[in-house]
C-alpha positions as CSV (number, residue, x, y, z in Angstrom):
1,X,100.0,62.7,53.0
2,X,97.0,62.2,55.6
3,X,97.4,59.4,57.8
4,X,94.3,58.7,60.4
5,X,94.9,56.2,62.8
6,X,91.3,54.5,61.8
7,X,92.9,53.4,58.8
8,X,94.9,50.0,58.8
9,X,98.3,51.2,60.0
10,X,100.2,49.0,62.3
11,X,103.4,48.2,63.6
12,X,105.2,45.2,62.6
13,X,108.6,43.6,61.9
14,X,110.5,43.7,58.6
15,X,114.0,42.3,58.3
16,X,114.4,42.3,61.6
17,X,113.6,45.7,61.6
18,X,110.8,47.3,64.1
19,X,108.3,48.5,61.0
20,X,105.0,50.5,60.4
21,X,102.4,49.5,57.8
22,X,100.7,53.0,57.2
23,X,97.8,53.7,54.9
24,X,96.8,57.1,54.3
25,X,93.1,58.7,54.0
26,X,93.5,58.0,50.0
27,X,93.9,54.3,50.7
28,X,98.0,53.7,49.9
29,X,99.6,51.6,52.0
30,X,103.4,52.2,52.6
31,X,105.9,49.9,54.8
32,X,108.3,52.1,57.1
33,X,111.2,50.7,58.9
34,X,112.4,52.2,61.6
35,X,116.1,52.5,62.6
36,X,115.4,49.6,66.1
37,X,116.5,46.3,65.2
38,X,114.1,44.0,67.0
39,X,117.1,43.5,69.6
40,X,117.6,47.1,70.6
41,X,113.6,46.8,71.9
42,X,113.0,47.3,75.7
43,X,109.5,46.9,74.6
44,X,108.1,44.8,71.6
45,X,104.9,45.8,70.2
46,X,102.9,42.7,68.9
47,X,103.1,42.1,65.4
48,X,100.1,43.9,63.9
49,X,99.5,46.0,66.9
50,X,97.2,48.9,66.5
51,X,99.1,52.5,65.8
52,X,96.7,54.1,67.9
53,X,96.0,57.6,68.8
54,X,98.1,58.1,71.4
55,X,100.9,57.1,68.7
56,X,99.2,60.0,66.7
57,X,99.1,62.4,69.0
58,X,103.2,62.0,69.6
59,X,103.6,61.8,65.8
60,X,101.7,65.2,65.1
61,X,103.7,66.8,68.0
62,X,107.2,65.6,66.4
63,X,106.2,65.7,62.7
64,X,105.6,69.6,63.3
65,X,108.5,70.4,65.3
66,X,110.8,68.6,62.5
67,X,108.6,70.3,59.8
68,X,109.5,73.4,60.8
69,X,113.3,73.4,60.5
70,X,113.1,70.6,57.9
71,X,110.7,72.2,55.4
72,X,110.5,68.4,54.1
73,X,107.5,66.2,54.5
74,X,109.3,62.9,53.9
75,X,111.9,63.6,56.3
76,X,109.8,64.7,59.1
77,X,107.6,61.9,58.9
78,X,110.6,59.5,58.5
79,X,112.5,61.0,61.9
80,X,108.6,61.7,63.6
81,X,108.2,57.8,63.5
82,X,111.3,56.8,64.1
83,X,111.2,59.2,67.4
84,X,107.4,57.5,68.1
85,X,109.0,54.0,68.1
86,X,112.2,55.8,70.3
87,X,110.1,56.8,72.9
88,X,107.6,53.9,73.3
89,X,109.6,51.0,72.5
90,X,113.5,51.4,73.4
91,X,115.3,51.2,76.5
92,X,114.9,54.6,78.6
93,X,118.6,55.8,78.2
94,X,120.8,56.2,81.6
95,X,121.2,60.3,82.6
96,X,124.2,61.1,80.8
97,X,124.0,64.6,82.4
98,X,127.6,64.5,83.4
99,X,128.9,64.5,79.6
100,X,127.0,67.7,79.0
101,X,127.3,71.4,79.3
102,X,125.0,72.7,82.1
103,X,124.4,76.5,81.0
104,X,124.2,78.9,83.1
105,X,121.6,80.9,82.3
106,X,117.9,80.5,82.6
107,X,116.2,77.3,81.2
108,X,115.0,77.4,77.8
109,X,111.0,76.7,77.8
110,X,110.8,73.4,75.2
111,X,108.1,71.4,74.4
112,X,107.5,68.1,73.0
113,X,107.9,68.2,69.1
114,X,111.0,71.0,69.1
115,X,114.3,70.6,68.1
116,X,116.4,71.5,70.3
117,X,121.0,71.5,70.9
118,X,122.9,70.2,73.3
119,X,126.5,70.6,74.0
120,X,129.0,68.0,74.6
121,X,131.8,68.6,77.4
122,X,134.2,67.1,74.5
123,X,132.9,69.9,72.4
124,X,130.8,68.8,70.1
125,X,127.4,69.6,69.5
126,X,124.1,67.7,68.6
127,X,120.3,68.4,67.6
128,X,117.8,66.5,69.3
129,X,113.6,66.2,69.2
130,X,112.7,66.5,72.2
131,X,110.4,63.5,73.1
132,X,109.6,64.0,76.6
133,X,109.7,67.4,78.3
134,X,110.4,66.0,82.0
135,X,110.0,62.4,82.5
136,X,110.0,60.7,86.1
137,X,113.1,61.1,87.3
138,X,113.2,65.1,86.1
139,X,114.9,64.2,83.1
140,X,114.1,65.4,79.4
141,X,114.2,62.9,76.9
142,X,115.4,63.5,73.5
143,X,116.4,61.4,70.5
144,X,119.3,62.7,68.6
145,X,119.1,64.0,65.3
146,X,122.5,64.8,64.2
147,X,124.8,61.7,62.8
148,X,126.6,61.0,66.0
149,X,127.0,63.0,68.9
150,X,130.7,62.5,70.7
151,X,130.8,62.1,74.5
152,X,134.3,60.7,75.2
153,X,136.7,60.1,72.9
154,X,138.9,58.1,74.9
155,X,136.3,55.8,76.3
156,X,134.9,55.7,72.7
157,X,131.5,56.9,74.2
158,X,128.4,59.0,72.3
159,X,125.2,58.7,70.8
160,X,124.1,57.8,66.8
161,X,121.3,59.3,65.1
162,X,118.3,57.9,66.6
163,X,119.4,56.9,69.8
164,X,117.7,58.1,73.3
165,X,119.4,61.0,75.4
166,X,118.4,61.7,78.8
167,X,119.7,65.0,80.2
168,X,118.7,67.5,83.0
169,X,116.7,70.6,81.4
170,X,119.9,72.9,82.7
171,X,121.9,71.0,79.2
172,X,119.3,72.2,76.7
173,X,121.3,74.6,75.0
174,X,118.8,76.5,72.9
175,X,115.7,75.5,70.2
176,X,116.6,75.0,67.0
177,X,114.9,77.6,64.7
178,X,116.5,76.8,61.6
179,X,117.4,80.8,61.2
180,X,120.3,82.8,63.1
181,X,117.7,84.7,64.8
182,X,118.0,82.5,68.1
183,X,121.7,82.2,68.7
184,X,123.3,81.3,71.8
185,X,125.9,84.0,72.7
186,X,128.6,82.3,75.8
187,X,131.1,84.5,77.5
């Protein structure tokens, strides 16, 4: 599917939903809802608002990184857009450095678009897209991929797919290759 951002896509609301009306290059027009109710928005686009190229640009940059350990157009498209409306519209998550492992090792070199695993200090693990490489405040934004990601389980705390995670670059555990060929060995 060929999507230029020319062609009439916009973003819109559907069921309360934060949607996209995309038509591709063949002239089919499909409706995508996103995962942000029109609630969870820090930001709220106008209805009909232009997808523009710089909304392009982000989705091209995620789209291939999911593509690659994905191997499914559908899917990458479904999580690039949903990570597009993540980073432009929702709330900018608080650090939640804290909850994370900090490795000690050398920082692994990321880039927009990969997927990369962080590391829970209640020991579970999550994949994330990385949306931002270093925002502001020296952060990395991500949006996590996995089902849920648990923080504390006494204070009930983590993250659902989709939601924003804002972590120093130490807590990026390692990019997500989809093979065994890129494992993280701890001592």
């Amino acid at each position: 599917m060929v999507i230029s951002p020319q062609n009439d896509c916009t973003w819109t609301y559907h069921d309360g939903k934060l949607s996209i009306n995309l038509t591709t290059d063949e002239g089919k027009s499909y409706l995508f809802k996103t995962r942000y109710n029109v609630e969870d928005l820090f930001v709220r686009p106008e209805s009909n608002s232009q997808f523009c190229i710089d909304d392009a640009n982000l989705l091209t940059d995620y789209q291939d990184g999911l593509y690659e350990i994905l191997k499914n157009e559908s899917f990458a498209l479904d999580l690039g857009l949903n990570a597009v409306a993540c980073e432009k519209f929702t709330r900018p998550a608080a650090p939640t450095s804290r909850y994370f492992l900090a490795l000690d090792r050398p920082a692994v070199e990321f880039a927009r678009g990969d997927v990369v695993i962080v590391y829970s200090k209640a020991g579970s693990a999550g994949y994330c897209l990385v949306l931002e490489e270093i925002d502001a405040d020296g952060m990395v934004r991500l949006m996590l991929l996995s089902e849920e990601l648990v923080l504390d389980k006494e204070q009930n705390r983590g993250y659902q797919i989709g939601m924003m995670i804002r972590v120093c670059p130490e807590c990026i555990g390692d990019i997500y290759s989809g093979s065994n060929d890129r494992r993280v060995r701890y001592a």
